[in-house]
C-alpha positions as CSV (number, residue, x, y, z in Angstrom):
1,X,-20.4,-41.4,10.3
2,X,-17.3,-39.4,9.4
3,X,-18.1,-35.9,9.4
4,X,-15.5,-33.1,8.4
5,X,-16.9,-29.4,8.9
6,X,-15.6,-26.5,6.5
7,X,-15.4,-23.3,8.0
8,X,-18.1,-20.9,8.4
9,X,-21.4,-21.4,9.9
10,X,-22.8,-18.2,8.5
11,X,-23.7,-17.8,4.9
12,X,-22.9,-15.4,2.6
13,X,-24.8,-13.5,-0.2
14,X,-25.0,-16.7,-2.1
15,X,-26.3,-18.9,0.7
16,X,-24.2,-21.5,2.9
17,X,-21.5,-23.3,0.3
18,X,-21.6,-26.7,-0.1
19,X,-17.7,-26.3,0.7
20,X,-19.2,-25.6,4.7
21,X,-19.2,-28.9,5.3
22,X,-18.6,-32.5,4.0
23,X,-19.9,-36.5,5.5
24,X,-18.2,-38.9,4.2
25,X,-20.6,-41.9,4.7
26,X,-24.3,-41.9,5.9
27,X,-26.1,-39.1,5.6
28,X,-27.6,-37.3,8.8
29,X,-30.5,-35.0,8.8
30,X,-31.1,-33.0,5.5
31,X,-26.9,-32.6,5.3
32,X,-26.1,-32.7,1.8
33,X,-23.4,-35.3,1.7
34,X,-19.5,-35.4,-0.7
35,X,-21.2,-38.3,-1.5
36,X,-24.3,-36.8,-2.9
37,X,-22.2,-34.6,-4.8
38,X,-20.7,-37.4,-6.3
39,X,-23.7,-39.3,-7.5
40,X,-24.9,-35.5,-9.0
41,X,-22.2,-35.6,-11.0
42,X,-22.2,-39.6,-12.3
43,X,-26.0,-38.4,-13.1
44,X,-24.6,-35.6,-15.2
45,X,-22.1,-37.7,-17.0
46,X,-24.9,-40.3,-17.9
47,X,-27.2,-37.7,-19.3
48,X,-26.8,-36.2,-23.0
49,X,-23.3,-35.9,-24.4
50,X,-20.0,-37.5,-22.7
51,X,-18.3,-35.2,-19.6
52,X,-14.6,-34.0,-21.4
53,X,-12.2,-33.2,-19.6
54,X,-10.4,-30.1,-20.5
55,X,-9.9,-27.7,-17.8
56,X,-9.4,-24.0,-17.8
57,X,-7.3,-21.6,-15.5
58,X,-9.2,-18.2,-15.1
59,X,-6.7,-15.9,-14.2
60,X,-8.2,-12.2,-12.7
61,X,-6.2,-9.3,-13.1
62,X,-8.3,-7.6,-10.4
63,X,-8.6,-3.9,-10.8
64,X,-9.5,-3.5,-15.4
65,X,-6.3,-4.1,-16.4
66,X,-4.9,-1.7,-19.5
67,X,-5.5,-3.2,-22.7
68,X,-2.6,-0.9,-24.2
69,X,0.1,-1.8,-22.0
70,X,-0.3,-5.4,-22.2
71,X,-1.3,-6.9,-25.4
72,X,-1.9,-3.8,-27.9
73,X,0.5,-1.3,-27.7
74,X,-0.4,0.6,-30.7
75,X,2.5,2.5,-30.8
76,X,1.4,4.2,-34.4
77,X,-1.1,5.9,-32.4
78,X,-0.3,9.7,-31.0
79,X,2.1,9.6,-28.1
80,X,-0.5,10.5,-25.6
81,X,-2.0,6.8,-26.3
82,X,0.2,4.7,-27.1
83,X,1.9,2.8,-24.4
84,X,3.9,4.3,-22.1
85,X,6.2,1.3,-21.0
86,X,6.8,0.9,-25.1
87,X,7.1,-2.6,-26.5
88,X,8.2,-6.1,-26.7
89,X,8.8,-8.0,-30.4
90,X,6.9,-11.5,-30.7
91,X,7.8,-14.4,-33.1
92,X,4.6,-13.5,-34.9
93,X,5.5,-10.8,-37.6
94,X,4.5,-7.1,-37.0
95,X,3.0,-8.0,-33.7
96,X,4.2,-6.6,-30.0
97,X,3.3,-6.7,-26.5
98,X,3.7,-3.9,-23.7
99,X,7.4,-3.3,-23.0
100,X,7.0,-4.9,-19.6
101,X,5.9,-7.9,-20.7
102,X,8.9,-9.8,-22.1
103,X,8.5,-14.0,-21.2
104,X,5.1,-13.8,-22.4
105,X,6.2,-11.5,-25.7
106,X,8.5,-14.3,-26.4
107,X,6.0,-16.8,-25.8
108,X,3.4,-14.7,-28.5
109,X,3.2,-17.7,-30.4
110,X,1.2,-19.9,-28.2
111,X,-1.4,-17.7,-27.2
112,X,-4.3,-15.6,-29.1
113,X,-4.5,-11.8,-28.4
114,X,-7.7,-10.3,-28.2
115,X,-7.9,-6.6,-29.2
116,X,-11.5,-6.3,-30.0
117,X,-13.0,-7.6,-26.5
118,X,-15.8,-5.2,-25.3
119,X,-18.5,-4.2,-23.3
120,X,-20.1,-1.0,-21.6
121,X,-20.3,-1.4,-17.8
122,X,-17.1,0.7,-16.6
123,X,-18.0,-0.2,-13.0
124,X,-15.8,-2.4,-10.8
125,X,-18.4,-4.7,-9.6
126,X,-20.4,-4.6,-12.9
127,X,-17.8,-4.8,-14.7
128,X,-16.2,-8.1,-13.1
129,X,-20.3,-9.7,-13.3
130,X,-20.7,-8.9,-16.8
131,X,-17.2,-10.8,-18.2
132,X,-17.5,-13.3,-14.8
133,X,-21.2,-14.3,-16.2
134,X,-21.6,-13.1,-19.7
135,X,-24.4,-10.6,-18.7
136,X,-24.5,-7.0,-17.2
137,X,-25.8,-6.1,-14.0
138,X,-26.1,-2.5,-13.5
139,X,-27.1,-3.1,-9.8
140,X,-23.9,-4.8,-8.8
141,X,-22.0,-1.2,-8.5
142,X,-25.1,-0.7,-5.3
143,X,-24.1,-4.0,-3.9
144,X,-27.0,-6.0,-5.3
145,X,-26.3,-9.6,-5.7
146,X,-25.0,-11.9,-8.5
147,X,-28.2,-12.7,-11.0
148,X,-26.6,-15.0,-13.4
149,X,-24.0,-17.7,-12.5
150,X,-20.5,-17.5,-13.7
151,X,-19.2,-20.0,-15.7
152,X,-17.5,-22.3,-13.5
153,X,-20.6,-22.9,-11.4
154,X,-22.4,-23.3,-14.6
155,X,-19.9,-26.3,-15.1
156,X,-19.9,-27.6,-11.6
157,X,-24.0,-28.2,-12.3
158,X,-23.3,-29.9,-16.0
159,X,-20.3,-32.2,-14.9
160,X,-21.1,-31.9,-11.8
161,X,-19.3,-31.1,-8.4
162,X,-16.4,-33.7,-8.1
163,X,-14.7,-35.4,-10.4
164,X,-16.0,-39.2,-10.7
165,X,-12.5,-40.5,-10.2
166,X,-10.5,-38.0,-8.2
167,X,-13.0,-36.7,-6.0
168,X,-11.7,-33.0,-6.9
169,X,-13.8,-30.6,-6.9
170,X,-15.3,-29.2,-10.7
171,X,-14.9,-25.7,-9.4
172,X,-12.1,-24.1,-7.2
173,X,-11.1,-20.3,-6.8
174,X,-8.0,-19.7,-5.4
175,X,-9.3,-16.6,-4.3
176,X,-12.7,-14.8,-4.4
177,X,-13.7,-12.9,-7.1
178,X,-17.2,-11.0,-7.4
179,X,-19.4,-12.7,-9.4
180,X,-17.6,-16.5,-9.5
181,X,-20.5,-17.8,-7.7
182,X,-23.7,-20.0,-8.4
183,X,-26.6,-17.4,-8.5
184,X,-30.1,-19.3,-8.9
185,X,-28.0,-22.6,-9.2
186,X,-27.7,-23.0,-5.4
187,X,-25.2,-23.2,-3.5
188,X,-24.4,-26.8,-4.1
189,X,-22.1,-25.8,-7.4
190,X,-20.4,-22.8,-5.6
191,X,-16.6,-23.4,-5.6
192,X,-14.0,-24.7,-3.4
193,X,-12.7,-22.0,-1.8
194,X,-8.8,-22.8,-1.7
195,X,-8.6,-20.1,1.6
196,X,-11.5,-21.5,3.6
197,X,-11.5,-24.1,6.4
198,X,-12.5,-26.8,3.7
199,X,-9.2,-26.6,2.0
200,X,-7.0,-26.7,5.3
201,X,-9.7,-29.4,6.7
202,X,-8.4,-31.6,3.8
203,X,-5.0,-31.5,5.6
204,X,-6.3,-33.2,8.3
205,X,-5.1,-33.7,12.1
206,X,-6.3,-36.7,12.7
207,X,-4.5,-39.7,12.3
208,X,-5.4,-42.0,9.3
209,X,-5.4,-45.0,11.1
210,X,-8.2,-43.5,13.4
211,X,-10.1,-42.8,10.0
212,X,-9.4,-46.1,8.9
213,X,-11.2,-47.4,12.0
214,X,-14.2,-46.0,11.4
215,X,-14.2,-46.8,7.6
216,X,-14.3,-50.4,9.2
217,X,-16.6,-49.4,11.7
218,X,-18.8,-48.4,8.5
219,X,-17.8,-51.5,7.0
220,X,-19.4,-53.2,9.3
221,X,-22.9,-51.4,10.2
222,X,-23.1,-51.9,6.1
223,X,-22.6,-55.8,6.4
224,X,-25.6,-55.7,8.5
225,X,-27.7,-54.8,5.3
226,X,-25.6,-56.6,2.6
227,X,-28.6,-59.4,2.2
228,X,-31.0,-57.0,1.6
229,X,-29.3,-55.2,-1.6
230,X,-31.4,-55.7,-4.6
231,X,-30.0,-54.3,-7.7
232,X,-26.7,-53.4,-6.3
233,X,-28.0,-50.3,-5.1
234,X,-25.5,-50.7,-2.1
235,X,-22.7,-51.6,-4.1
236,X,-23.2,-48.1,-6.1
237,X,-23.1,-46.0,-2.8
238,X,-19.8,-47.9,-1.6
239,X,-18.4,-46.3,-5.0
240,X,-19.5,-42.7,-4.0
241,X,-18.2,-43.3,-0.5
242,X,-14.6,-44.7,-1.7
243,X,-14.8,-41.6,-3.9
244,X,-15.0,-39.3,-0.7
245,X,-12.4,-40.8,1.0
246,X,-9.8,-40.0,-2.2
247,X,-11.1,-36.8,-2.2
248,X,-9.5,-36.2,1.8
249,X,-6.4,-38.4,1.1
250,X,-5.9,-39.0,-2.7
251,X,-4.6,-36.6,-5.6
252,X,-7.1,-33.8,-5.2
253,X,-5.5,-33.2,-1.7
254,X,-2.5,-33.1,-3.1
255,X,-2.6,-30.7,-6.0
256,X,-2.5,-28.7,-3.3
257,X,0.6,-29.3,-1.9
258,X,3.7,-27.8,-4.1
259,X,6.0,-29.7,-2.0
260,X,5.3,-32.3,-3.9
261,X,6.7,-30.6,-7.4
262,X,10.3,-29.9,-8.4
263,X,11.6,-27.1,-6.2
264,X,13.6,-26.2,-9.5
265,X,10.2,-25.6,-11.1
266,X,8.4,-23.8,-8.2
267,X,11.2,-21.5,-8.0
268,X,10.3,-21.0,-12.0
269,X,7.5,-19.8,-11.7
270,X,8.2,-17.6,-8.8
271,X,6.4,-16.5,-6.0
272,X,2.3,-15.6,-4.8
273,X,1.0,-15.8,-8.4
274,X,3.5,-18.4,-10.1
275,X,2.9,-20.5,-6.9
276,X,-1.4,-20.0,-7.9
277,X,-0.8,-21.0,-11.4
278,X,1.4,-23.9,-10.8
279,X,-1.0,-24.8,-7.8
280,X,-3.6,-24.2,-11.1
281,X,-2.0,-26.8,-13.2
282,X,-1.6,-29.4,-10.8
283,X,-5.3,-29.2,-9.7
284,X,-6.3,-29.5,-13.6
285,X,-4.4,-32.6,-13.9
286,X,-6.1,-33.9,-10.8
287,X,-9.6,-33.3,-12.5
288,X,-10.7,-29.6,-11.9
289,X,-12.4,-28.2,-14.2
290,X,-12.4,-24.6,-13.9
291,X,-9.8,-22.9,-11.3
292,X,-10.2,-18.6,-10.7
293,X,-7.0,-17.0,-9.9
294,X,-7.0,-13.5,-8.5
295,X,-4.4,-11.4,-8.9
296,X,-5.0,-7.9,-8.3
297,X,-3.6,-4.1,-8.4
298,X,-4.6,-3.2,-11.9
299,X,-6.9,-0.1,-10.7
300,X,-4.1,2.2,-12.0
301,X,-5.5,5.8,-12.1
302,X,-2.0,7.2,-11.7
303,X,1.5,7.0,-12.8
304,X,0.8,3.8,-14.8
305,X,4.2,3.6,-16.3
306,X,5.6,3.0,-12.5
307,X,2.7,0.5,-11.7
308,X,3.5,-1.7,-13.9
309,X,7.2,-1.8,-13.5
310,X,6.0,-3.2,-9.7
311,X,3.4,-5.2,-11.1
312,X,4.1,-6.9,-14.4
313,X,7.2,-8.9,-13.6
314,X,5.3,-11.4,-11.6
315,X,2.4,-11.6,-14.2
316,X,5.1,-12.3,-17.0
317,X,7.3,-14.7,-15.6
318,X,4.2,-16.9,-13.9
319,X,2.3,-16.9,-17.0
320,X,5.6,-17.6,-19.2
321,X,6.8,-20.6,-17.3
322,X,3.0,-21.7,-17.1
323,X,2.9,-21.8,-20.9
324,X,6.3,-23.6,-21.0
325,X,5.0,-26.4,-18.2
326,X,1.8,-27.6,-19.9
327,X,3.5,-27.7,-23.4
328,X,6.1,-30.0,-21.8
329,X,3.6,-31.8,-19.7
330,X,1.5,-32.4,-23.2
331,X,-1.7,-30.2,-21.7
332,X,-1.9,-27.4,-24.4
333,X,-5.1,-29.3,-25.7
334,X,-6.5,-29.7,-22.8
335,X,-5.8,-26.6,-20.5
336,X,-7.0,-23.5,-21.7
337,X,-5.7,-20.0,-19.9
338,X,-7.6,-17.0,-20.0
339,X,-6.5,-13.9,-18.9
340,X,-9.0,-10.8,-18.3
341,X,-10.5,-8.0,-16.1
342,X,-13.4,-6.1,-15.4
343,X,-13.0,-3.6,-18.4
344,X,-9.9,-1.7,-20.2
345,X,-8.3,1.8,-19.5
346,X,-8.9,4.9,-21.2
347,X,-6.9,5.4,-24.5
348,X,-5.5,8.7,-23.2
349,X,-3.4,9.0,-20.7
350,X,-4.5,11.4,-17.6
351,X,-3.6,14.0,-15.8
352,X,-2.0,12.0,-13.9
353,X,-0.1,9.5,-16.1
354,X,-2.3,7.1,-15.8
355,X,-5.2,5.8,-16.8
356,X,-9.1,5.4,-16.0
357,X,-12.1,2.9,-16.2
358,X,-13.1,2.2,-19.8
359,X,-15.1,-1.4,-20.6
360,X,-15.5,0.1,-24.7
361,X,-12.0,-2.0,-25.4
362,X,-10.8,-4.5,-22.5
363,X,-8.1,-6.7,-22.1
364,X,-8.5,-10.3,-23.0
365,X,-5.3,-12.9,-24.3
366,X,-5.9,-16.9,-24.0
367,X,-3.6,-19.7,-24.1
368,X,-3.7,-23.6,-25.1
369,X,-7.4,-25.6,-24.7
370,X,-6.9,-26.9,-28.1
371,X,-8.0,-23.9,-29.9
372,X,-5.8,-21.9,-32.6
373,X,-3.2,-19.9,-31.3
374,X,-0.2,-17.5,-32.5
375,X,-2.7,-15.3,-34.0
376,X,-4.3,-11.4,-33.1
377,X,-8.2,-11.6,-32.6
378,X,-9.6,-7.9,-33.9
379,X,-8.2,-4.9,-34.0
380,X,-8.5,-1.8,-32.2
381,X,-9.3,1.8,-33.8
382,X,-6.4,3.8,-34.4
383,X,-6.7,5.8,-31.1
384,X,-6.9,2.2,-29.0
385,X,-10.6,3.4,-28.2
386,X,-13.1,1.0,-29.4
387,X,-12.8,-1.9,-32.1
388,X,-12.1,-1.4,-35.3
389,X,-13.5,-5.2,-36.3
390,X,-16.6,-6.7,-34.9
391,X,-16.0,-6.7,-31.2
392,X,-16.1,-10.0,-29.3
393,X,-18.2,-9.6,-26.0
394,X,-18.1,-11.6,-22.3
395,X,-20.8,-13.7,-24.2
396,X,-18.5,-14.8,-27.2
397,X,-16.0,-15.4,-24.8
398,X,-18.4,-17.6,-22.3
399,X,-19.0,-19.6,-25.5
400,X,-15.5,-20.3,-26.4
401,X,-14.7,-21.0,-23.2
402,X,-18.0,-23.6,-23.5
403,X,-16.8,-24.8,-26.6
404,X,-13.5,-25.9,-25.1
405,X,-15.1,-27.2,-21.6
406,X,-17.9,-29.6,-24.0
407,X,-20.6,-27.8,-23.3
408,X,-23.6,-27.3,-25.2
409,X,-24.3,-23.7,-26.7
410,X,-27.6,-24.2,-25.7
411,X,-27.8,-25.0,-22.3
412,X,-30.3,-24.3,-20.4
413,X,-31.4,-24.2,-16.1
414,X,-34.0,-22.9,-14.2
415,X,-34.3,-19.6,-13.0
416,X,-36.0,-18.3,-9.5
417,X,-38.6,-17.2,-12.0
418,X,-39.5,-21.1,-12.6
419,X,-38.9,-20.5,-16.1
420,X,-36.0,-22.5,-18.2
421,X,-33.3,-20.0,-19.5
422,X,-30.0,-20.1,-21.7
423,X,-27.0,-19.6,-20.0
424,X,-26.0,-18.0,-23.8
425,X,-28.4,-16.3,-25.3
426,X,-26.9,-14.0,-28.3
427,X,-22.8,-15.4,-28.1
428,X,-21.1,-17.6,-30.3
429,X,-17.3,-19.0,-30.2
430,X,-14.9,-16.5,-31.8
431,X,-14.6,-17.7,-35.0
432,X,-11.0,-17.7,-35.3
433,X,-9.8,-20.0,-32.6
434,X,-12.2,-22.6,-33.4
């Protein structure tokens, strides 16, 4: 048996990952095995509808970004709303972004703004659970534990936790956010955590032709049972074990690797984030499904104007040449960004010149997944306070995100309780990008 351990040997709140540890080949003990996870998800593709797929790159702004400086402005409102860093023109008529936001102003026209996105938990933790998992969690802010399962776990269990060709994992965060974890669906559809020992175990020390040794070590113990194979049971399991090998020395290893891109392009994007998103794209093309990006600093209580003169620059020219690549790379239909926070700002400006906690109008923009962009979703009231249209909540925005990902509205999983439940119970997919 080949056995790779990942990281820690302690658990977390969430219980011991399935990223802790992988065996490729037979399994020992009660170990759950990569090639376990494989056969989960060949299971999941063979029940109900066809697996798509689409991917989608959720990108944190870690802190409740403002929702005035980035994509509504409003500067008809009185000067101690409006934006403070003024704004940018867009190819879409009578439309701006926040003046620090240039590459993606220009860009306007392949994404959909949100301005109606809301939701009334102004805590940080809460905040990040209830648009992480599409439900509120007023315990979260005392440090009480995840109770619903965000939405790329909630993949990980329909498609299930690799990809049947690939071997690359459903789910991936590229750093932890609160809340992007499995709840009551176990820790075998947690993600692969991109900074834990797992990801640098899959840039291995040991020389392949050792490993290749013992795959003909295992070769050989097998041949010992060929006569007994009935069915082609055995023949099956060899398909989940070549699977685990390409997952440690195929394509999903090396989507993580930006040596292997243009350094023209790498340098386009830029550095930290632009490296994240283009380390984002390359993983979606190698068959993940969901991949978190955090990117934080957007707790801005003071002097906002200055904050995001440090701060936006990187935002804008990542996400801009990230639009750019997947249009060129023919991905808009199938990769869908979302950008987002825990909640809003406060409409007025402070004491300080900044702004405060306020989930009553957040920020929310999203980009390609084959859903109808160069458009404004909502609109905000005149003092950038609440919506003025039907607001969309983390529910409606779970179920677009559903609708793009092929999964059913209705879906349902077992809670501790024993009890089936919906994973959406009141949301619907905003009308307009459908």
């Amino acid at each position: 048996m080949l056995q790779l351990t990942f990281g820690r040997r302690r658990g977390n709140c969430e219980g011991s990952s399935r990223r802790d540890f992988l065996k490729v080949g037979a399994l020992g003990g009660s170990a759950l095995a990569l090639p376990d996870l494989l056969r989960a998800r060949s299971h999941a593709a063979s029940q109900g509808r066809p697996v798509k797929n689409t991917s989608v790159v959720w990108l944190w702004l870690a802190g409740g970004p403002t929702h005035v400086e980035t994509f509504d402005p409003k500067m008809t409102a009185p000067v101690e709303y409006r934006s403070v860093t003024g704004e940018c023109p867009t190819p879409l008529p009578g439309v701006t972004l926040g003046g620090t936001f240039p590459e993606m102003a220009a860009r306007a026209d392949k994404m959909a703004l949100v301005r109606s996105f809301a939701h009334r938990n102004s805590g940080h933790q809460g905040g990040t659970h209830w648009v992480m998992t599409g439900y509120d969690n007023r315990q979260a802010d005392n440090g009480g534990v995840p109770g619903r399962p965000s939405i790329g776990s909630i993949l990980s269990r329909r498609r299930g936790a690799n990809h049947p060709v690939t071997g690359a994992p459903t789910d991936v965060r590229l750093r932890r956010v609160v809340a992007d974890g499995p709840a009551f669906l176990g820790p075998a559809y947690a993600p692969f955590d991109q900074n834990g020992q797992a990801r640098k175990n899959m840039s291995m020390s040991v020389p392949s032709e050792r490993l290749e040794n013992r795959r003909e070590l295992l070769g050989a113990l097998d041949t010992l049972n060929r006569d007994v194979d009935y069915g082609g049971l055995v023949g099956g399991m060899d398909q989940f074990e070549q699977q685990s090998f390409d997952l440690v020395f195929g394509s999903a290893a090396e989507a993580f690797d930006l040596k292997q891109e243009d350094p023209k392009l790498v340098e386009k994007y830029g550095r930290r984030l632009g490296e994240q998103l283009l380390t984002a794209r390359r993983l979606c093309e190698a068959g993940v499904g969901f991949v978190t990006i955090h990117y934080g600093g957007w707790d801005m209580h003071g002097n906002i104007e200055q904050s995001l003169k440090r701060r936006a620059p990187e935002l804008d020219q990542a996400v801009g040449e990230f639009l750019d690549d997947i249009e060129d790379r023919g991905l808009t239909d199938d990769v869908l960004l979302v950008i987002t926070g825990e909640f809003g700002r406060t409409p007025r400006v402070n004491r300080r010149a900044g702004r405060d906690h306020w989930a009553p109008l957040s920020t929310l923009a999203l980009a390609g997944g084959g859903l109808r962009m160069g458009q404004v979703v909502g609109e905000s009231a005149p003092k950038v306070d609440v919506p003025q249209t039907s607001p969309v909540s983390p529910q409606d925005l779970m179920a677009t995100v559903f609708h793009v990902l092929g999964i059913e509205q209705d879906l349902q999983y077992v809670s501790p309780s024993g009890r089936p439940v919906y994973m959406i119970e009141d949301g619907k997919p905003i009308e307009e990008l459908i």
